[in-house]
C-alpha positions, 0 to 999 in steps of 0.5 A: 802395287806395294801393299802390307796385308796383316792378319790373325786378329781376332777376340781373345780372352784376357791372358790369352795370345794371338800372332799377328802376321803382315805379308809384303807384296809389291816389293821386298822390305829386306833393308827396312826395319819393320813395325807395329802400331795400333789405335783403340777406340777414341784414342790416337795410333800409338808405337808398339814395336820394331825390328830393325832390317836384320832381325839383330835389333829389337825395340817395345813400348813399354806397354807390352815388353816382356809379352810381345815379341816381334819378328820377321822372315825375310824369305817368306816378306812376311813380319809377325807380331806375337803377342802374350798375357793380353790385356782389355787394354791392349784391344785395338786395330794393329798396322803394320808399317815399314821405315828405313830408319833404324828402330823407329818408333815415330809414325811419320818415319814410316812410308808404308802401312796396312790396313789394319787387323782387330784385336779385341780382349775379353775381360 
């Protein structure tokens, strides 16, 4: 069984930083670009981030350029998501989703998804 497992969300005040990380099992994603959504209460899932499947290509929503940074390790089928300076607003569920297409930033681009970890920013 294919499965994407994140972890390391949590409470954190604001400027505080978390890393996300998103374990693989069931297959390798080495040839997939990698990504990061989240959805906050009452609003729809939105893009985050991406890495393409060598790690050479990165992509963020402006939103959270210059205090994200997305990453993976290949060897380990792990991806990871560290996330700096946060912010009230970035308190959300973040998922974890492969695609095969390069740098995508479009949901239904995406074949497999985790369950989601929760972030929450103190103000």
């Amino acid at each position: 069984q294919v499965r994407l497992v994140e972890s390391g969300g949590g409470l954190v005040q604001a400027g505080g930083s978390l890393r996300l990380s998103c374990a693989a099992t069931g297959r390798t994603f080495s040839k997939d670009a990698m990504g990061w959504f989240r959805q906050a209460p009452g609003k729809e899932r939105e893009y985050v981030a991406t890495i393409n499947w060598n790690g050479g290509n990165t992509y963020y929503a402006d939103s959270v350029k210059g205090r994200f940074t997305i990453s993976r390790d290949d060897a380990k089928n792990t991806y990871y998501l560290q996330m700096n300076s946060l912010k009230p607003e970035d308190t959300a569920v973040y998922y974890c989703a492969a695609t095969p297409y390069e740098l995508s930033r479009r949901e239904d681009e995406y074949d497999y998804w985790g369950q989601g970890t929760q972030v929450t920013v103190s103000s």
